[in-house]
Legacy VTK file of the C-alpha trace (Angstrom):
# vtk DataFile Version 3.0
C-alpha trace
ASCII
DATASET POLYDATA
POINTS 109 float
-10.751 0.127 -3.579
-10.014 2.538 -6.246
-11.857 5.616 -6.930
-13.744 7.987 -3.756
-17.052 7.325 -2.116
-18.174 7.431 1.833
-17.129 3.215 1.807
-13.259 4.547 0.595
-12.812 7.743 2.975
-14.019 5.409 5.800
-11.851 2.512 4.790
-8.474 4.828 4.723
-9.430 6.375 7.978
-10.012 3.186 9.867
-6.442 2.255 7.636
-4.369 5.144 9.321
-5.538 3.952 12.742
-4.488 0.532 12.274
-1.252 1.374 10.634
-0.850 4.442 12.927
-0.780 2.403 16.264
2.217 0.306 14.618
5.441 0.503 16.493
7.464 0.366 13.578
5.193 2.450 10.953
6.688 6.225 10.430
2.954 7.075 7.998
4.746 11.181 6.832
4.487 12.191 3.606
5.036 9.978 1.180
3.089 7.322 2.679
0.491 4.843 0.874
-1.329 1.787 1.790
-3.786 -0.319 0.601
-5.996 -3.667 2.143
-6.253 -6.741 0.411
-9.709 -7.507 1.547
-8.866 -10.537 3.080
-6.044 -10.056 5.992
-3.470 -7.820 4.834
-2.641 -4.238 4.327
0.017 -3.094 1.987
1.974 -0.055 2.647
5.118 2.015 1.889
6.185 4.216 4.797
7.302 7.862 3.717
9.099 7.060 0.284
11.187 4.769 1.207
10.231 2.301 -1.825
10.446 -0.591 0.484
6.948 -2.468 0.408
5.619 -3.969 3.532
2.289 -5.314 4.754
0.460 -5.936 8.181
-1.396 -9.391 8.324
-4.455 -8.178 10.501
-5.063 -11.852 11.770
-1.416 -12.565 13.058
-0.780 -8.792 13.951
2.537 -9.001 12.448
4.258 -7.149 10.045
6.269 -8.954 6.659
8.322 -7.186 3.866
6.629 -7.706 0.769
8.890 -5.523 -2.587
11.076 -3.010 -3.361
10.589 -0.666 -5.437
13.277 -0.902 -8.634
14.217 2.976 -7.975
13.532 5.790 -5.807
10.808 7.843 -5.393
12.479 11.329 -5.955
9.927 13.714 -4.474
7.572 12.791 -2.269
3.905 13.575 -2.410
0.349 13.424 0.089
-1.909 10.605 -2.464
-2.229 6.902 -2.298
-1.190 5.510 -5.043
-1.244 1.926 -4.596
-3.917 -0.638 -5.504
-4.427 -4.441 -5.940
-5.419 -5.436 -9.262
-7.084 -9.135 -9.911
-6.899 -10.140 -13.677
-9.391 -12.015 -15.503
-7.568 -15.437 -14.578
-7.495 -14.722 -10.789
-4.113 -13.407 -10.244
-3.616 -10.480 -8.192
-0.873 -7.622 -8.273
-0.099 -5.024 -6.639
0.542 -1.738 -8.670
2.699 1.282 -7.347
2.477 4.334 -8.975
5.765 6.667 -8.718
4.952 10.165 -6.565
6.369 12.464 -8.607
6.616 10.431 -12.323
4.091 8.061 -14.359
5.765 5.532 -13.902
4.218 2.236 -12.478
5.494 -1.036 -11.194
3.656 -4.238 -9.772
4.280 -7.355 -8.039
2.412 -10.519 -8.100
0.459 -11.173 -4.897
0.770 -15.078 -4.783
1.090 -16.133 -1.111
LINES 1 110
109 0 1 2 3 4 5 6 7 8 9 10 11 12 13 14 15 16 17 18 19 20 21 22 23 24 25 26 27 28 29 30 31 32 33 34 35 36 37 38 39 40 41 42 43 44 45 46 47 48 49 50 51 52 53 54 55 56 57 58 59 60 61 62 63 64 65 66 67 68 69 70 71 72 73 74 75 76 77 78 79 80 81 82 83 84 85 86 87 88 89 90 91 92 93 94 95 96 97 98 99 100 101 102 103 104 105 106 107 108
C-alpha cells in the first residue's frame, strides 16, 4: 500500500470511515493505520505507541504491539506498512513521527 495513487487516497479514506465509526478509536494527530489485505487493519491511535488492529470479518478490535519507546512529537503522516519478505513472512514496520527510527513486528497469526 505504500507510495500515492487514486487506489491509496481511496483506500485511506474508506480506512478513516471504518476506523472513525469505532467506539473506542480517538484517530487525532498522531494517528496511522494500515490494512492487511485480507481482514485486518492496523492502527496506532494519536501516539500512544500501543498497536491495535480491527478484524473487519469479526468487527472486533485486538491489541497487536507496543512500541519499545515513545513517540515524542506527534505528526499528521502514516507511517506504517506491512512488509512480506521473499520467504512469505510478513511484518509490520512503524516508523517513529518525529525520528528515523523504525521498529517491526512479525505478523504470524
Amino acid at each position: 500500500m505504500g507510495g500515492y495513487g487514486m487506489m491509496n487516497n481511496l483506500m485511506n479514506q474508506l480506512l478513516n470511515k471504518i476506523l472513525g465509526s469505532l467506539d473506542n478509536v480517538d484517530n487525532g494527530t498522531g494517528s496511522m493505520y494500515c490494512y492487511d489485505g485480507v481482514d485486518r487493519v492496523y492502527y496506532q491511535s494519536n501516539a500512544t505507541g500501543r498497536i491495535m488492529y480491527y478484524d473487519v470479518a469479526k468487527n472486533y478490535i485486538y491489541p497487536f504491539a507496543t512500541i519499545p519507546y515513545g513517540m515524542s512529537a506527534a505528526i499528521l503522516s502514516n507511517r506504517m506498512e506491512i512488509v512480506k519478505t521473499a520467504d512469505g513472512l510478513a511484518y509490520l514496520y512503524i516508523m517513529k513521527h518525529t525520528g528515523q527510527e523504525m521498529c517491526r513486528c512479525l505478523i504470524f497469526w
